[in-house]
N, C-alpha and C positions, 0 to 999 in steps of 0.2 A: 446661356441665360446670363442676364447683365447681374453681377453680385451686387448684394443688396448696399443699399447709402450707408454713410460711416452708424448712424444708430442703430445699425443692425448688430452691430457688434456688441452690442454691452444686451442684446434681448439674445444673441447668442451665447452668451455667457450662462445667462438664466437657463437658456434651456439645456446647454451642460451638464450645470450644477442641479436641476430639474430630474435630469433623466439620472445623474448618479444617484442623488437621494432616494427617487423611487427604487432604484435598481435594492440597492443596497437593504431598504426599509423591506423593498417584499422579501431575502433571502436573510434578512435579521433574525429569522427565527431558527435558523438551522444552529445558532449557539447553543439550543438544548439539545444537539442530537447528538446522537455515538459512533465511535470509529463504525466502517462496515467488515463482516467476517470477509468482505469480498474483497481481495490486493489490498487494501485496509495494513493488515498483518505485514506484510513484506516491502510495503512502503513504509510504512511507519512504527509501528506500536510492537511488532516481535523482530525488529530489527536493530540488531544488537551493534550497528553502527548508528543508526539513523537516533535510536533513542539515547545516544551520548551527546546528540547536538552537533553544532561547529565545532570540530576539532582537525591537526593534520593530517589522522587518519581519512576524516570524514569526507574532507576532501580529496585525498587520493581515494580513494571509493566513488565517488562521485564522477570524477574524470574519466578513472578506468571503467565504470559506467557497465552494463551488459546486465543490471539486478531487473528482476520482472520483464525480462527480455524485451529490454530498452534501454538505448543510450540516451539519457536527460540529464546532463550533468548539474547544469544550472536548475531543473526540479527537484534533485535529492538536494541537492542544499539550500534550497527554500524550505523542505520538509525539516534537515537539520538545524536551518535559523528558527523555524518555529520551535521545534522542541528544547533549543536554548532560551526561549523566549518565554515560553510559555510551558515548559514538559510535555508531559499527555494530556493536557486536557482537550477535549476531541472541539469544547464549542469554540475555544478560540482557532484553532487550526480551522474551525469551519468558518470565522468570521476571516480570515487574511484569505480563501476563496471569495468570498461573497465580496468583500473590498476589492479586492482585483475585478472577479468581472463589473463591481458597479463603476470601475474606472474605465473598463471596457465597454461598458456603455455609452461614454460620453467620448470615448476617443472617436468610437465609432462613427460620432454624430460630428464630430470636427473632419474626419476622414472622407466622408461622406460630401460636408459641404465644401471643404478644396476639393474635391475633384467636381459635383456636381452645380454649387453653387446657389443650390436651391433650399431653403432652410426648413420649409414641411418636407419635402421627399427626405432630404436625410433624418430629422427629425424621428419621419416614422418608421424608417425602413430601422435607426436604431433603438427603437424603443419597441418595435417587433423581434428585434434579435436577440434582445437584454430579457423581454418579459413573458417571452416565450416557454412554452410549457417544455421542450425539446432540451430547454439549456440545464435543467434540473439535476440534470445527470451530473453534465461538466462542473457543475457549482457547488452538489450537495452531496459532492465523492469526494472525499480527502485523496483518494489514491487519482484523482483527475485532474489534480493542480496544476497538471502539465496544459491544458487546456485552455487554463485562463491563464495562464502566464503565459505561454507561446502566442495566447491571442494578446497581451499586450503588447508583445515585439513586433507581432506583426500590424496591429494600428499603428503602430510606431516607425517602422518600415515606412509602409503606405501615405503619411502625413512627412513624410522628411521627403517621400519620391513626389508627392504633389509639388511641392515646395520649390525641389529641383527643378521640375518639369515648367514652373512657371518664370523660376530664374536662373538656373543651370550653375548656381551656387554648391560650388564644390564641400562647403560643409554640410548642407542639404543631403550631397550625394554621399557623402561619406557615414552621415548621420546613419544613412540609411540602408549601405552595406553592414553597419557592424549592428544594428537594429534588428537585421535577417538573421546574421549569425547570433547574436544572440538568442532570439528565437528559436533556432534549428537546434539549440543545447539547451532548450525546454522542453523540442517535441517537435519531430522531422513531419508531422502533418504540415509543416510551413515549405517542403520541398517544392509545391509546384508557384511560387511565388515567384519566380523570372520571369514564369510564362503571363500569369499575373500580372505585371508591372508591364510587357512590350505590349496584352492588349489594351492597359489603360494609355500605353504610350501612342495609340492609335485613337481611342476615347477612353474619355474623353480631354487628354491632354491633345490632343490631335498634332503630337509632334512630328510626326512621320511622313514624311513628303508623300503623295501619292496613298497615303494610306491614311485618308480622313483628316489630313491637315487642310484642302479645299474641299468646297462643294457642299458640305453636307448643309441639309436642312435644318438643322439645330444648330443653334448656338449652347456651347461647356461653358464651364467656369473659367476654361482656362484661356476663352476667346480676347481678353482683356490684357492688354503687356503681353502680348505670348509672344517668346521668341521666335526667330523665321526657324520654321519647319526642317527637322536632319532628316539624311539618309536611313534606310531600313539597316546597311551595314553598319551606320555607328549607333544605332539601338543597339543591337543585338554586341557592336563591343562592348559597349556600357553594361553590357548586363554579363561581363567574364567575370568579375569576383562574386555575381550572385549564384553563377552556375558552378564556378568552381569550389562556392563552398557549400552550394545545394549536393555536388557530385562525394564531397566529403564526406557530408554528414549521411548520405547514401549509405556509405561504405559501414560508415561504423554501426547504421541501423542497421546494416543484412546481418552483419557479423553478434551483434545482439541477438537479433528475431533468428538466427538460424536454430539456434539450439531451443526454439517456446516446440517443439516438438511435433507441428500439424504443416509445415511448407511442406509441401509437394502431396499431402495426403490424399488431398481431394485434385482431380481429373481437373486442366484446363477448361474444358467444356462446361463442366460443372461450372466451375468457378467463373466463368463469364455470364452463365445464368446466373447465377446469383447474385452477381454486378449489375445485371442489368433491372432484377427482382429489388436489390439493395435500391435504387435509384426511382421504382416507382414510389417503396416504402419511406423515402425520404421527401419525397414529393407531398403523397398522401398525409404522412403525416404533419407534415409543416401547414399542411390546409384544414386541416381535422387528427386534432391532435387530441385521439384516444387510442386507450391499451399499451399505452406505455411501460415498459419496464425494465429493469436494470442488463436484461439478458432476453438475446432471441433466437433461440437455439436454430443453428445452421437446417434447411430442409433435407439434406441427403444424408444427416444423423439422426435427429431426431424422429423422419418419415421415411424411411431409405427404402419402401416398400411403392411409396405414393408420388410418383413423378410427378405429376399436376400440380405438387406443393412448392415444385422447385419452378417448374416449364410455365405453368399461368402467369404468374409475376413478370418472368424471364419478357413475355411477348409482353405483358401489357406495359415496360418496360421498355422494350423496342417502338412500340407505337406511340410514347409520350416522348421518348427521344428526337425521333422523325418529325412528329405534330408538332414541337413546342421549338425545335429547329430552326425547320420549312415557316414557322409563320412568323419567327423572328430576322429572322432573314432577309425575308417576305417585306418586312418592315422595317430595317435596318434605317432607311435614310431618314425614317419619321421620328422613330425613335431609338437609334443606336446603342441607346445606354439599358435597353431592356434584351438584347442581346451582349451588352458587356455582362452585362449582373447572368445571363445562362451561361456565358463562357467562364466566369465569375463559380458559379456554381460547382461546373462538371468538372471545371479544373482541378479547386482545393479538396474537389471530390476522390481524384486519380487515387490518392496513396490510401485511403481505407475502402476502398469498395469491395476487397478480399480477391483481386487476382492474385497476389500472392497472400494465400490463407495464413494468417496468425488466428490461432484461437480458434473455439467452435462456433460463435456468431454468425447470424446470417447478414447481420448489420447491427448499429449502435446506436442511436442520440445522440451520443457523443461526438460524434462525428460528425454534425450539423452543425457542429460551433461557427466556425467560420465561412463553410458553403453557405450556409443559409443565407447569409447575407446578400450575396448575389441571384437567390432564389426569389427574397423579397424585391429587388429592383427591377425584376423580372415583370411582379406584377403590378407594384409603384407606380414604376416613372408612365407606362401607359398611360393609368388612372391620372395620373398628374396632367398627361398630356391634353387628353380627352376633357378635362376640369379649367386648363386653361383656354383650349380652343370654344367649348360652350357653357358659358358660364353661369348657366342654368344648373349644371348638374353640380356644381360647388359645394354648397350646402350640404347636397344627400351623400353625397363622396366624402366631406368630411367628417360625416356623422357615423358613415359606415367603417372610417378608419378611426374614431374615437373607439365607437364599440367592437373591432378587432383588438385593440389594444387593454382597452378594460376586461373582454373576454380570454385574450392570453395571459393575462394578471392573475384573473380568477384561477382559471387551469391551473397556473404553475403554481398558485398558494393551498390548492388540493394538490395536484401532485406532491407535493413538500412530504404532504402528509405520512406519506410512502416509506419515505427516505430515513424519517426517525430515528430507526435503527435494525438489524438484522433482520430480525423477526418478520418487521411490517414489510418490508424493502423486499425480502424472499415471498412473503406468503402472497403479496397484493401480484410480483410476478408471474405464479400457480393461478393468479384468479384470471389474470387477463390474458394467458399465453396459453398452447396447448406444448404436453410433454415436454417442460423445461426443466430439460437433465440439470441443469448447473442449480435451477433455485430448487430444485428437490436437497440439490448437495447440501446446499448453504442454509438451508433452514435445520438438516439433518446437523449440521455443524452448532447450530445456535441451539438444539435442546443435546448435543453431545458435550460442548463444552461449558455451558451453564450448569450440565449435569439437570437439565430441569426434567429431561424422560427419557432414558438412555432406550426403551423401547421403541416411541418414536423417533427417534435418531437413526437407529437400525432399521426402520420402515423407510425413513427417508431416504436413506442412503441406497434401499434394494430399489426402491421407486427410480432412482437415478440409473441403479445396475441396468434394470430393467428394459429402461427407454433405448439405453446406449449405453451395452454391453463391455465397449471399450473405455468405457470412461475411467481411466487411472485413478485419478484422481478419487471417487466414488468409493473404488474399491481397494483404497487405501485408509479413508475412513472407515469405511465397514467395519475391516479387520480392528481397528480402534474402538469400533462399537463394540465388537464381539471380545478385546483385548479388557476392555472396560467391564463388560458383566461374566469373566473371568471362564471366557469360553475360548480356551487356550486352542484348541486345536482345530475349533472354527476358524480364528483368529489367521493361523499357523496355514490352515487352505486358501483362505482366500489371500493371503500374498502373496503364497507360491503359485497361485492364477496369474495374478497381476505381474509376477515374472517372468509368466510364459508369453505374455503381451508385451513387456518392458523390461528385458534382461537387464537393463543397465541404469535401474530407477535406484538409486543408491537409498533414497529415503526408504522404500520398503525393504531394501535389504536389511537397512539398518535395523527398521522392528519387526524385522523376521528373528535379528540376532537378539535383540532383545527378548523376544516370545523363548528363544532356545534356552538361554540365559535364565529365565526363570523357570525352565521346567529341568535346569541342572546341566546340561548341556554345553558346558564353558568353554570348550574347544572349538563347537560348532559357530558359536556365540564371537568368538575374540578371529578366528576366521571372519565370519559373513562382514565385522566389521571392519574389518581391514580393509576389505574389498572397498565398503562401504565409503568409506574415507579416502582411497583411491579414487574413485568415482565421482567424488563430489567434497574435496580437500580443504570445501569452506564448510559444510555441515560440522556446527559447534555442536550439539548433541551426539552425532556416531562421536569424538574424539572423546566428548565426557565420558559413556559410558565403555569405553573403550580401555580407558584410562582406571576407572572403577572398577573393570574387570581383570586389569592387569595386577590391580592392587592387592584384589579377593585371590587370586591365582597364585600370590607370592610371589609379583615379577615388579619392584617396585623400578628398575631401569627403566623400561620401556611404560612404567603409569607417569613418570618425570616426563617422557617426552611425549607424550598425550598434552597433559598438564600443562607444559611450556607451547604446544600447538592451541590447544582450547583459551589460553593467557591470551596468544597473539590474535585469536580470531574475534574474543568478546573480552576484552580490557575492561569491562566494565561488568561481565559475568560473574556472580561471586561466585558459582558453581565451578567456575573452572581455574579461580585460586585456591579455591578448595581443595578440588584435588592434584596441585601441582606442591602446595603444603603438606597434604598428606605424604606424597611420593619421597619428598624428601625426607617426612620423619621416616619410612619405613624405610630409606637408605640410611639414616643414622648421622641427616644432617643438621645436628638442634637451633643451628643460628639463622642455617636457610630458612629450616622450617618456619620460624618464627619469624621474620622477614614478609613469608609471604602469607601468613597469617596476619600478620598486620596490616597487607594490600588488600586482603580480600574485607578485614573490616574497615576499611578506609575506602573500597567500594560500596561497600554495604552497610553504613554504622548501625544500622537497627537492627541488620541480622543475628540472633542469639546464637543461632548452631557456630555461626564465625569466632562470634567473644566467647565465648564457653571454649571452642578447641585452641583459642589464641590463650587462652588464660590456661587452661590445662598445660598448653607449652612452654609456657612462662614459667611456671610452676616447676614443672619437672627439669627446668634450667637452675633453680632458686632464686628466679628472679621475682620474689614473692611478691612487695608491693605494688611491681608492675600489674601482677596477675590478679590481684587485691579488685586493682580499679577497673581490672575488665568485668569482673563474676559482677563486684558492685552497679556497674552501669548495666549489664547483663538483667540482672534481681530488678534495676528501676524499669527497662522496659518491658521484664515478665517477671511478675513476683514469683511465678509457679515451676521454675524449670529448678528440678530436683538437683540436674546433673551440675547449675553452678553454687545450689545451698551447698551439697556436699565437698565443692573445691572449696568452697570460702570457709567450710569447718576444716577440711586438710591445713590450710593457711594456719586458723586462728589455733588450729591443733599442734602445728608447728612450733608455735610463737607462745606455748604456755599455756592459750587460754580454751581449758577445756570446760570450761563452763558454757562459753563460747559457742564452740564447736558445737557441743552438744545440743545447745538451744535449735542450730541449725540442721542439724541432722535429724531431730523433735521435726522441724518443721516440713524438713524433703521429707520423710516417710508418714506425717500428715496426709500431706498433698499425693504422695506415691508409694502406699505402704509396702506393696512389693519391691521396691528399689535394690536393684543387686547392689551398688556402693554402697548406697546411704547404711541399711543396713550391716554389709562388712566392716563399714568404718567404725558405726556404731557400737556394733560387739566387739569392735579393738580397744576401744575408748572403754569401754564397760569393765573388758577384762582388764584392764591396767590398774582400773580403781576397783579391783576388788570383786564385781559383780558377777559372778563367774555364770550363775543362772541366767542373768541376763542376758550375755555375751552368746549362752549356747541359744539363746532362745531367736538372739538377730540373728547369727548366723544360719541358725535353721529357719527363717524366712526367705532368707536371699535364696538358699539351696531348694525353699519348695518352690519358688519359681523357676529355677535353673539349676537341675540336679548338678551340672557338670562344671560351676561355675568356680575356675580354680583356685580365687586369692578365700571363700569363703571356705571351699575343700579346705585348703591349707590351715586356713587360722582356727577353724573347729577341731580337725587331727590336733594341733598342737594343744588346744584347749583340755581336747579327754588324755593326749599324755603328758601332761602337767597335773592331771588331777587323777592317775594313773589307769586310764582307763585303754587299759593298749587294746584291746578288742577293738576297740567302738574306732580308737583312733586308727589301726592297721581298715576297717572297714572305710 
């Protein structure tokens, strides 16, 4: 097709800047929504790299890559530039997705017209791809940014390879090798892009001698300046840096995905049904896009009784494959670009269709990011073709592709609705799917950790047991629901299940040791976690409680080197300067200790448990004004914490001013009348001036809360033998 006269270009513009605005305008409202309970957590908001931002760490994490078993280096550190940018807040991290794909909107629609030339076919086919109810997923999942950011590199790709392909402009070509690799370090769904690029190298760039560079019935975009036509062998050299770092980024994906726990689980056989089931489902749905949902529980788990959930799809699958083929084929020379856009389709389909299973899905939406696009050309350029040969049907074809595009608007601005936040996102899942073990999980997760109905949570969770027995995951909650309403030895079975399933699940060992731990058991407890930590040497929680228990045990060697591993794993964890502070006061190092008390409120400056133990070791150094200004700053962020009124009367008690003191010791046993210090301190103070009634009367406070409490034992004894009361004192 002849590209349009030069004024096309400034109405091309418009419809760029057109299609980003809408893009953008209909996904604008996801800045009120909330992280999801769904990878949510381990992308972002409980990752205790991710949520320090850009840093060197954060980048070495990023490169060494293998978190949420996937290598994306360049997506975690999108995620770290947002949380430098903006922290947590979930709606901006939603608006830098919705900005990306509304830029992917418009790349799409410039991609489109270099390769096809045509400004409504590209036009619609990207304003179909953008407004789509399918893309919801990709856009309105923080933990999906891989999705829209890999889909920019690859417009980007595709627009630098049109480029080439019309001038053979080595920066074009170069552009557009590191455009791929960029990509491939967002998200290896961009691996089958070579193949991509030779069939556009055939259309419609029709470079390729013998392979659609003569004869065909159509005129491309690229019919205009085209250089004379290469051999199929220097295609395919052309395409060695894109295969060799497709072959790359291979590698580092297998070695990621080996360990998500489900390759090899399910049967070949299986797995090519469900490839082929996946494929009608992405079809279906991109033409009638209802029952969407964030999860579609695999058929041979969720139905492992009911073959016809897996085998119907499978064939109706195989006959849309053949049919849609055979007739493109069929019609290759009329309209070849509606078999680029199926070859288009099935291609960038290869790497998620579950021949090698990740995960328990039977398929995703997400995963229609990019294919789809070649699904709509499929049925486009047709309609185009039939509109320009009789031009009668113009009108009604364009009015049919106005109201496809206003109807996928609508969709996607109710589907939105879904996405909100946990609750809606799981439950709207449950309405429209049947037996979906994961959104039973994940709704059980949202009244478990809100604490909004720890009984419901517990339903949810056996609801998930139930479906799919093996679900780990399910029955790792549970036991968290059952740990939660203080059903220890519930709690205590159902792990020891889930390790008869998964011997080397280091997380439930962990709060296996933990369950042991609280029911006294600290041998069993400081074992399970060792293992624990063995198993999984990046788990910051096993080395905290690890460390806590080596404390409580009297082994304050080995809570230091807890302490110094939990330091290196979350630099930014006050919990684990905590206890690397502690270790060393119980080695009896006062300067360390206070060192790293000042790290942990230099992590944490609002944390009071930090300033109160930073200021107690101040104290106990004589470093009194230092320790002055922690209790003080302490007192401004919580007037109520007894434990630093009572340091700051030790100070002014120090220092002369027992008027002082005492006002605040008045105040900690106010706010805390049982206070074991406030009161011991108090009856010291009492006794010195004199009060002797008094003094017995604190100390016999602090002792009715804590019979065995020994500085108030001591200072009472000495009280009745001072005032010769040696019975009561020897008692």
């Amino acid at each position: 097709m002849i590209p349009d006269p030069p004024r096309a270009g400034g109405r091309s513009v418009a419809l760029f800047l057109l299609l980003v605005a809408l893009t953008f305008g209909l996904y604008a409202r996801t800045a009120s929504f909330e992280f999801q309970n769904f990878d949510d957590p381990s992308y972002v908001y409980d990752n205790p790299i991710i949520e320090r931002g850009l840093s060197s760490e954060g980048l070495e994490y990023a490169l060494r890559g293998g978190h949420s078993s996937n290598w994306h280096p360049l997506t975690t550190l999108s995620h770290e530039l947002d949380v430098s940018l903006f922290g947590l807040d979930a709606g901006r991290h939603h608006l830098v997705s919705a900005g990306l794909h509304a830029l992917n909107a418009g790349l799409c629609f410039l991609v489109l017209l270099a390769l096809f030339g045509r400004v409504g076919v590209a036009f619609l086919v990207a304003a179909l791809f953008a407004l789509h109810p399918l893309r919801v997923e990709s856009v309105a999942w923080i933990s999906e940014r891989k999705d829209v950011l890999s889909g920019t590199f690859f417009f980007l790709t595709l627009l630098a390879w049109a480029r080439y392909g019309k001038s053979r402009s080595l920066t074009a070509y170069a552009a557009a090798v590191c455009a791929f690799i960029l990509g491939l370090t967002a998200k290896q769904s961009l691996l089958p892009v070579p193949f991509l690029l030779l069939v556009l190298d055939v259309w419609p760039l029709r470079r390729i001698s013998g392979w659609g560079a003569e004869g065909d019935e159509v005129e491309s975009a690229a019919d205009v300046h085209r250089p004379l036509p290469i051999s199929l062998g220097r295609a395919l050299l052309e395409k060695v840096p894109f295969l060799a770092s497709m072959l790359a980024a291979a590698v580092l994906m297998w070695g990621a995905q080996s360990g998500a726990g489900t390759i090899g689980q399910l049967k070949l056989g299986v797995r090519i049904a469900n490839a082929l089931g996946a494929l009608f489902a992405y079809v279906r749905t991109s033409l009638v896009p209802t029952g969407l949902a964030v999860f579609y529980p695999h058929p041979r788990l969720a139905f492992p009784e009911d073959d016809a959930r897996l085998w119907i799809p499978a064939g109706i699958g195989v006959v849309l494959f053949l049919a849609i083929s055979a007739a493109l084929w069929h019609g290759r020379r009329r309209v070849p670009g509606a078999l680029v856009g199926w070859l288009w389709f099935l291609g960038m389909l290869v790497p998620v269709l579950g021949l090698v299973q990740i995960g328990s899905q039977s398929h995703a939406d997400r995963y229609t990011y990019l294919p789809s696009i070649g699904l709509w050309l499929v049925i486009v350029l047709p309609l185009a073709e039939l509109a320009r040969t009789r031009s009668g049907l113009l009108r009604p074809l364009a009015v049919l592709a106005a109201a496809a595009v206003l109807a996928c608007a609508a969709l996607t601005f109710r589907q939105l609705d879904a996405w909100k936040d946990s609750r809606s996102l799981n439950e709207h899942a449950l309405a429209v799917t049947e037996r979906n073990f994961v959104a039973h999980n994940d709704l059980g997760l949202v009244y478990l950790q809100e604490d909004l109905d720890p009984i419901r949570a517990e339903e949810e969770f056996r609801a998930a047991v139930d479906i799919f027995p093996n679900y780990g995951i399910a029955l790792f909650n549970l036991a968290t629901a059952f740990g939660n309403q203080n059903r220890a030895e519930e709690a205590k079975a159902t792990l020891r299940h889930l390790l008869e399933l998964e011997p080397r699940n280091a997380h439930a060992i962990a709060r296996l040791a933990k369950l042991e731990a609280s029911s006294g058991d600290t041998a069993a407890a400081i074992d399970g976690l060792k293992r624990a930590t063995r198993l999984d040497p990046s788990d910051l929680g096993a080395w905290l409680e690890l460390g806590k228990l080596y404390l409580e045990n009297g082994e304050p060697t080995y809570a230091e080197e807890c302490g110094a591993r939990a330091v290196e794993l979350g630099p930014s964890e006050v919990r684990a300067h905590l206890l690397w502070a502690r270790a060393a006061q119980a080695l009896r190092y006062p300067a360390q200790a206070a060192t790293r008390f000042k790290e942990a409120v230099d992590v944490a400056p609002e944390d009071c448990d930090a300033r109160v133990e930073f200021a107690r070791q101040l104290a106990d150094m004589g470093r009194l004004d230092e320790a002055r200004e922690q209790v003080e700053r302490t007192l401004e962020l919580d007037p109520t914490r007894t434990d630093a009124l009572v340091i700051l009367a030790k100070i002014l008690l120090y220092n002369g001013d027992e008027e002082g003191a005492r006002a605040r010791l008045d105040d900690a046993i106010a706010l805390e009348p049982d206070s074991l210090e406030a009161n011991d301190l108090l009856g010291s103070l009492l006794r010195g001036a004199g009060d002797l009634e008094g003094a017995e009367a604190a100390y016999l406070r602090a002792l009715a809360e804590a019979p065995d409490y020994d500085p108030a034992l001591y200072n009472l004894g000495a009280l009745y033998q001072s005032q010769g009361r040696d019975v009561e004192a020897v008692q």
